[in-house]
N, CA, C and O atoms as a Tinker XYZ file with bonds, in Angstrom:
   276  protein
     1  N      3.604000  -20.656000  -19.605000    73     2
     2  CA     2.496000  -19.805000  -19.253000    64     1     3
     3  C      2.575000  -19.485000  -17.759000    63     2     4     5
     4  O      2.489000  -20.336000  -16.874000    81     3
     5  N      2.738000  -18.254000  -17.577000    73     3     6
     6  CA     2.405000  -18.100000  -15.980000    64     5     7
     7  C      1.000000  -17.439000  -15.328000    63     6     8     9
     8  O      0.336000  -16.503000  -15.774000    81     7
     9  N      0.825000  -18.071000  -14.383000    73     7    10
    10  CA    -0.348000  -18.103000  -13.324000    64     9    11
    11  C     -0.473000  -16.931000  -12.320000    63    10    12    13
    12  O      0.212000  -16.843000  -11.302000    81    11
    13  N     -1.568000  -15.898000  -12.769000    73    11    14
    14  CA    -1.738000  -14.599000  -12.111000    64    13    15
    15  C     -1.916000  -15.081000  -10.648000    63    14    16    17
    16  O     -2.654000  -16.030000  -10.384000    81    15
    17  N     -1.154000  -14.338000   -9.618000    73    15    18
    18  CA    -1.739000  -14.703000   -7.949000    64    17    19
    19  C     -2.923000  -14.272000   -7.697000    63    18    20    21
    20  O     -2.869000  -13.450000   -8.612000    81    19
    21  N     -4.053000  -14.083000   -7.217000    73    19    22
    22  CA    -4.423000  -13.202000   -6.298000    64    21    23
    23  C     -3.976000  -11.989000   -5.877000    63    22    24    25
    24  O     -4.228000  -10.853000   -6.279000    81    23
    25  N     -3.090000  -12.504000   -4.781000    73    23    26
    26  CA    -2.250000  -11.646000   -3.498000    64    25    27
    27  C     -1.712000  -10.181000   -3.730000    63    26    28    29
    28  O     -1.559000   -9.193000   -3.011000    81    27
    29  N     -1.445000  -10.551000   -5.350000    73    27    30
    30  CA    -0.277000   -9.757000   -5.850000    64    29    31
    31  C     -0.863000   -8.713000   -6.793000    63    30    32    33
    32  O     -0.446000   -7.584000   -7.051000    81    31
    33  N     -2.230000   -9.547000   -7.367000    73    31    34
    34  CA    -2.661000   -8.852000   -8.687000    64    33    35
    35  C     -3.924000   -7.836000   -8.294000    63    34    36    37
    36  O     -4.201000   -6.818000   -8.929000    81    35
    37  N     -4.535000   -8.256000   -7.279000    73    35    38
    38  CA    -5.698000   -7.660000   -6.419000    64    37    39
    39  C     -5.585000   -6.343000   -6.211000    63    38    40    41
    40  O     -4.753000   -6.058000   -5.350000    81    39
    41  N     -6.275000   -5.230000   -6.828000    73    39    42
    42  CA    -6.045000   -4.354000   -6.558000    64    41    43
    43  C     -6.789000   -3.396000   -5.259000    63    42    44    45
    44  O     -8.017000   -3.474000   -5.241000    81    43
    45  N     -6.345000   -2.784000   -4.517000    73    43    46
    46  CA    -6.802000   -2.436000   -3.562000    64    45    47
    47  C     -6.913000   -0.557000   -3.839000    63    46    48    49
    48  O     -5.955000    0.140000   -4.172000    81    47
    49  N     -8.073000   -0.150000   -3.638000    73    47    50
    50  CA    -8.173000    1.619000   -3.697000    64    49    51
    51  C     -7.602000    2.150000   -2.449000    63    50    52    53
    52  O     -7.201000    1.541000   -1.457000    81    51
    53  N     -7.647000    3.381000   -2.693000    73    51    54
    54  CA    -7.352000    3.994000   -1.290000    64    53    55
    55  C     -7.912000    3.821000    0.302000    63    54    56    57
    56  O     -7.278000    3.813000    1.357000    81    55
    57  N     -9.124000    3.709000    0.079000    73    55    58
    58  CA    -9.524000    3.569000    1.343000    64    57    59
    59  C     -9.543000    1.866000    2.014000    63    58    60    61
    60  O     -9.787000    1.526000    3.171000    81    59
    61  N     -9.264000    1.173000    1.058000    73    59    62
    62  CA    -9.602000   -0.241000    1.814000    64    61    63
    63  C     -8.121000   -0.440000    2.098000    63    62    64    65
    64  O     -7.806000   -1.037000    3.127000    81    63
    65  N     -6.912000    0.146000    1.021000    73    63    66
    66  CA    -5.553000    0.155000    1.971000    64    65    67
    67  C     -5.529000    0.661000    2.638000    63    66    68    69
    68  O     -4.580000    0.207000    3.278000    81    67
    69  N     -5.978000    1.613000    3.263000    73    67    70
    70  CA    -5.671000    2.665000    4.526000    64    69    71
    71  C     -6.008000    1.199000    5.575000    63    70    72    73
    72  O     -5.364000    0.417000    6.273000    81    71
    73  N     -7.252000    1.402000    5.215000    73    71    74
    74  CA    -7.802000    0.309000    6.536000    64    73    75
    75  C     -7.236000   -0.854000    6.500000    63    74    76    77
    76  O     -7.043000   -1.271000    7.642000    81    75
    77  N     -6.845000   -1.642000    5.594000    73    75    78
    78  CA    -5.575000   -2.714000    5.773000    64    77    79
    79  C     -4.303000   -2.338000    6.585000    63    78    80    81
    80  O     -3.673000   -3.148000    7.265000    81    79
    81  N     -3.980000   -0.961000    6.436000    73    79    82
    82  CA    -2.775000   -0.953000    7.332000    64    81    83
    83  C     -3.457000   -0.139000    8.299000    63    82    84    85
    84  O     -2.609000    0.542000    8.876000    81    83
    85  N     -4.670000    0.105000    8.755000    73    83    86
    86  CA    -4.710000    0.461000    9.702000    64    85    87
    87  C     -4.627000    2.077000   10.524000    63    86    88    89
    88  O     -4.423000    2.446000   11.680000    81    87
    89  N     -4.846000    2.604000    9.496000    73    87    90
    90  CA    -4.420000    4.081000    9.252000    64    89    91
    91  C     -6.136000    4.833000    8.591000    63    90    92    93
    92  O     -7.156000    4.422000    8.039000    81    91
    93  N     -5.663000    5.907000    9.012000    73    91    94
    94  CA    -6.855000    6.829000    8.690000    64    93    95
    95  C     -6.428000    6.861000    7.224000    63    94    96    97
    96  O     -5.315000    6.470000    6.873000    81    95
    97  N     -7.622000    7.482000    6.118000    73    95    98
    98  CA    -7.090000    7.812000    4.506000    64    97    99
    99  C     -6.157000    8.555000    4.222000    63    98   100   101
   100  O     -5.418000    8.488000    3.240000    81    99
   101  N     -6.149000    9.689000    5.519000    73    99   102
   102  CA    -5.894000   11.170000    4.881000    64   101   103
   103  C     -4.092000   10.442000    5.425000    63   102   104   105
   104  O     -3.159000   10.729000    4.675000    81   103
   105  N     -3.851000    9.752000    6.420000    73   103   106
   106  CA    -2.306000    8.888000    6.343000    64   105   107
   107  C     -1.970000    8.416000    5.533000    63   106   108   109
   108  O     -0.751000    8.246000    5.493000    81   107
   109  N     -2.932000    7.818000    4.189000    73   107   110
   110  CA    -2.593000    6.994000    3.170000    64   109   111
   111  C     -1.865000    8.069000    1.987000    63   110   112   113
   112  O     -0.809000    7.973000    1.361000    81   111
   113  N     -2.834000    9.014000    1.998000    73   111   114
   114  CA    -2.824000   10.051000    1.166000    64   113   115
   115  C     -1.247000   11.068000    1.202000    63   114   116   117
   116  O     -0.754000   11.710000    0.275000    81   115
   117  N     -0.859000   10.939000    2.306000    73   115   118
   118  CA     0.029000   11.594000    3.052000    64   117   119
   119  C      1.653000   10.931000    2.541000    63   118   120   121
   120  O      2.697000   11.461000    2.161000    81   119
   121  N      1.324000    9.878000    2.710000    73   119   122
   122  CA     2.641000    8.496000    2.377000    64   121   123
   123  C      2.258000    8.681000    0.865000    63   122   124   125
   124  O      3.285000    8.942000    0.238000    81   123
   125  N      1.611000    8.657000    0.389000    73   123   126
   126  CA     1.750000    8.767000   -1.224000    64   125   127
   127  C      2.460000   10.220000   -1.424000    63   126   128   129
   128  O      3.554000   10.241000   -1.988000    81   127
   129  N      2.008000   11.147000   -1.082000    73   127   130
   130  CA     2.456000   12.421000   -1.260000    64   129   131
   131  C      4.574000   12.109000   -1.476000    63   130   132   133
   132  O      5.425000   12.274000   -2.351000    81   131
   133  N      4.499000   11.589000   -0.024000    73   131   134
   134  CA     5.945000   11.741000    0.355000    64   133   135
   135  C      6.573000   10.160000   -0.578000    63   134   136   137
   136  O      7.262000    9.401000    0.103000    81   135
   137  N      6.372000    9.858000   -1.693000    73   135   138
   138  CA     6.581000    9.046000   -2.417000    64   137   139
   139  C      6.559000    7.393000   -2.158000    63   138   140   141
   140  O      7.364000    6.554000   -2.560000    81   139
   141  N      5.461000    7.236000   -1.418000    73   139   142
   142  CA     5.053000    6.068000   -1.436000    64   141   143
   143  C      5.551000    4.852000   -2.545000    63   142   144   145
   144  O      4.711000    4.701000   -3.432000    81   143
   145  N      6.574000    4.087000   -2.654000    73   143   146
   146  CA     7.512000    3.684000   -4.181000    64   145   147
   147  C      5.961000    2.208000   -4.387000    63   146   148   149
   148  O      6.201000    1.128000   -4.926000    81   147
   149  N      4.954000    2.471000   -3.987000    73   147   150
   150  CA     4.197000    1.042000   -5.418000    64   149   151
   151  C      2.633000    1.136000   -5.288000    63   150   152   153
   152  O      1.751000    0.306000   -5.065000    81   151
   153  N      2.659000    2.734000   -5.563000    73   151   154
   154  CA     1.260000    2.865000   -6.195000    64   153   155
   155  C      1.398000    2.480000   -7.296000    63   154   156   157
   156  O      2.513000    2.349000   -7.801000    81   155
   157  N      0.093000    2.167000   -8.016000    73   155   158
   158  CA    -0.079000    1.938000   -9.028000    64   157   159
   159  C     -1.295000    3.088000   -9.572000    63   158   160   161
   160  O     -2.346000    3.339000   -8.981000    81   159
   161  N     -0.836000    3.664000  -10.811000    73   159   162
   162  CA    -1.924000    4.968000  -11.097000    64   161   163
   163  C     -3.306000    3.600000  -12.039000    63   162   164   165
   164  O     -2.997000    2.554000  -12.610000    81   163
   165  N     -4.516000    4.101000  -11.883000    73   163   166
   166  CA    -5.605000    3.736000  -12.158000    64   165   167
   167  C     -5.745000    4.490000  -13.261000    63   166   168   169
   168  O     -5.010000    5.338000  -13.766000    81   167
   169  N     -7.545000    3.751000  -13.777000    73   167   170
   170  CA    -7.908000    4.863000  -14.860000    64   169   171
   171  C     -8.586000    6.171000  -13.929000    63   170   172   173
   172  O     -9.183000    6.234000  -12.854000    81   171
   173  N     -8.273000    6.881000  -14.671000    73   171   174
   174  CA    -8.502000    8.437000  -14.324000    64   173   175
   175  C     -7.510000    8.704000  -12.940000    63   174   176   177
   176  O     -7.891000    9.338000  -11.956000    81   175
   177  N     -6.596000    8.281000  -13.041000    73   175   178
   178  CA    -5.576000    8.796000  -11.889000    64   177   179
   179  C     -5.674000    8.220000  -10.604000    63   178   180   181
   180  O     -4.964000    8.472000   -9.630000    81   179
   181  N     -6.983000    7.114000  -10.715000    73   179   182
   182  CA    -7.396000    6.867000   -9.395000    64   181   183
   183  C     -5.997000    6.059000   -8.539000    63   182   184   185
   184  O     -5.531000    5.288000   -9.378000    81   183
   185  N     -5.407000    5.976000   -7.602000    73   183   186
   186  CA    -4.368000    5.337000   -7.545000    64   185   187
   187  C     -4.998000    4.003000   -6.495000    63   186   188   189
   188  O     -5.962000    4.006000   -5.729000    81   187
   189  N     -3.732000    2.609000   -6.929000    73   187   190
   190  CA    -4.557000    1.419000   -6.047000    64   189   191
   191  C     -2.896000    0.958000   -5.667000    63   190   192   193
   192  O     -1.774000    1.373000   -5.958000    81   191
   193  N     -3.374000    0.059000   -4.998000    73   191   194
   194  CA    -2.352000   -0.732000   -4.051000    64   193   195
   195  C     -2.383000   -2.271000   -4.015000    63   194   196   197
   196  O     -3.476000   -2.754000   -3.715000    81   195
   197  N     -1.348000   -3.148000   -4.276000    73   195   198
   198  CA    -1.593000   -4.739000   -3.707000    64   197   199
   199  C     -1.540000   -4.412000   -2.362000    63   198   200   201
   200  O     -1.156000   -3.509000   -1.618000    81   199
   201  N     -2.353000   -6.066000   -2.329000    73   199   202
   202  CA    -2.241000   -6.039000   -0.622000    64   201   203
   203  C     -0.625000   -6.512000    0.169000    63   202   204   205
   204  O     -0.204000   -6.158000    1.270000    81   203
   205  N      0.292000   -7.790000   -1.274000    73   203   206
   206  CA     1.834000   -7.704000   -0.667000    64   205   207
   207  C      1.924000   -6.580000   -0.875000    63   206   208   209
   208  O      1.435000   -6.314000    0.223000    81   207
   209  N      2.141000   -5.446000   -1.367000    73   207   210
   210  CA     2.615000   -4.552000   -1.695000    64   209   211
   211  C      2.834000   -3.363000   -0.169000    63   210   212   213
   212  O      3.643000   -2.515000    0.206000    81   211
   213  N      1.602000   -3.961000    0.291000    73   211   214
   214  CA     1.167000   -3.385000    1.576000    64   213   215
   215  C      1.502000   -4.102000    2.642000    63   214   216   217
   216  O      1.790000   -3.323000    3.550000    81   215
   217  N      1.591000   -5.073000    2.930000    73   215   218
   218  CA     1.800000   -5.845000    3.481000    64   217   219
   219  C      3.677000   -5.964000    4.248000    63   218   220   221
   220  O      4.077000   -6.293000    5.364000    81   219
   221  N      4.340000   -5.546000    3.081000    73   219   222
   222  CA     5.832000   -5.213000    2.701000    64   221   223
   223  C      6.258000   -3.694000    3.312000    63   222   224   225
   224  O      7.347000   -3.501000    3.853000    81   223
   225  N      5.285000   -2.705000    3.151000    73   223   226
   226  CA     4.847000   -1.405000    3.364000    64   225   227
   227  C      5.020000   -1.672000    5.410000    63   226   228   229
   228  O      5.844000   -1.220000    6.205000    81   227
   229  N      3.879000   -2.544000    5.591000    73   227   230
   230  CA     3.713000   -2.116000    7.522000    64   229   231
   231  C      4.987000   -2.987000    7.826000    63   230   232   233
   232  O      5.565000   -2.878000    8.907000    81   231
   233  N      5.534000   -4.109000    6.560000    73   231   234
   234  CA     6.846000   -4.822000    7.693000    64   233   235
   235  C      8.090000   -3.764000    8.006000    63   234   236   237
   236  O      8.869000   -3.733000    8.959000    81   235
   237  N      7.970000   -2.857000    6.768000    73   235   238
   238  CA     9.179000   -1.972000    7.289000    64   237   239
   239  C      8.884000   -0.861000    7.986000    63   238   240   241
   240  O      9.863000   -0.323000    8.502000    81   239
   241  N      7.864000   -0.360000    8.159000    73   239   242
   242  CA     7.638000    0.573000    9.122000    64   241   243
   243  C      7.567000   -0.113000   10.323000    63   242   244   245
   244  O      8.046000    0.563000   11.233000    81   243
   245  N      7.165000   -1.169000   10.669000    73   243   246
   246  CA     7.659000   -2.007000   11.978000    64   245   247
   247  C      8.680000   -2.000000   12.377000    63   246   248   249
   248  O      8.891000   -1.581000   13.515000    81   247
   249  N      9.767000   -2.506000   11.506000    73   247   250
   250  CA    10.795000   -2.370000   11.646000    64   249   251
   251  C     11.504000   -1.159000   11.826000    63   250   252   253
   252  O     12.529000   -1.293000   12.494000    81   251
   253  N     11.280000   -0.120000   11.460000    73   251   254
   254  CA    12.094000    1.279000   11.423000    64   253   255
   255  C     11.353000    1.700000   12.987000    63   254   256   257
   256  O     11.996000    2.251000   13.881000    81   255
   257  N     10.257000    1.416000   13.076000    73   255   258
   258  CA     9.896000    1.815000   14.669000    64   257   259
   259  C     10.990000    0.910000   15.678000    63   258   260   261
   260  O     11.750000    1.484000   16.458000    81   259
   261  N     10.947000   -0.367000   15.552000    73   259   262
   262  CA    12.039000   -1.060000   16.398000    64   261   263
   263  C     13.113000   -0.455000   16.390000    63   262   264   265
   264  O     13.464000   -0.122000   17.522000    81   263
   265  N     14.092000   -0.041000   15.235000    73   263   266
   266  CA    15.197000    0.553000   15.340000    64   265   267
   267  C     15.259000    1.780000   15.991000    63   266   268   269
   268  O     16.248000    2.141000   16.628000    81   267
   269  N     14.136000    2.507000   15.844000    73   267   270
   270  CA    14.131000    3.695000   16.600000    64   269   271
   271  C     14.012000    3.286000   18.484000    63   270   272   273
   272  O     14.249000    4.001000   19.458000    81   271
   273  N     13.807000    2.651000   18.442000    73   271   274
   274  CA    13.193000    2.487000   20.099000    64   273   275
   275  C     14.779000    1.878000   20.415000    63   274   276
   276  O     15.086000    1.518000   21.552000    81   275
């Protein structure tokens, strides 16, 4: 039998991920557009986010800013 996380299973809407990473909505909205790879579609299309999921999301944009600099 395996044991649902939290971390992993928690679903997060649009606006409380934005503000987890720190970003306005209409940025959230924007990164989904340009294929954001781990939305998850909701009922009625609503789309949500884990918070690793997000979490995984700002480590590599950290990183791609370092490489750029």
């Amino acid at each position: 039998m395996s044991v649902s996380n939290p971390e992993t299973t928690l679903l997060l809407d649009g606006a409380a991920a934005a503000a987890l990473c720190g970003v306005p909505p209409g940025v959230m909205r924007r990164w989904v557009a340009e294929g954001l790879p781990f939305v998850r579609a909701g009922k009625g299309g609503k789309k949500h986010y884990t918070r690793r999921d997000l979490e995984r999301w700002i480590e590599r944009l950290k990183e791609t800013v370092q490489e750029a600099a």
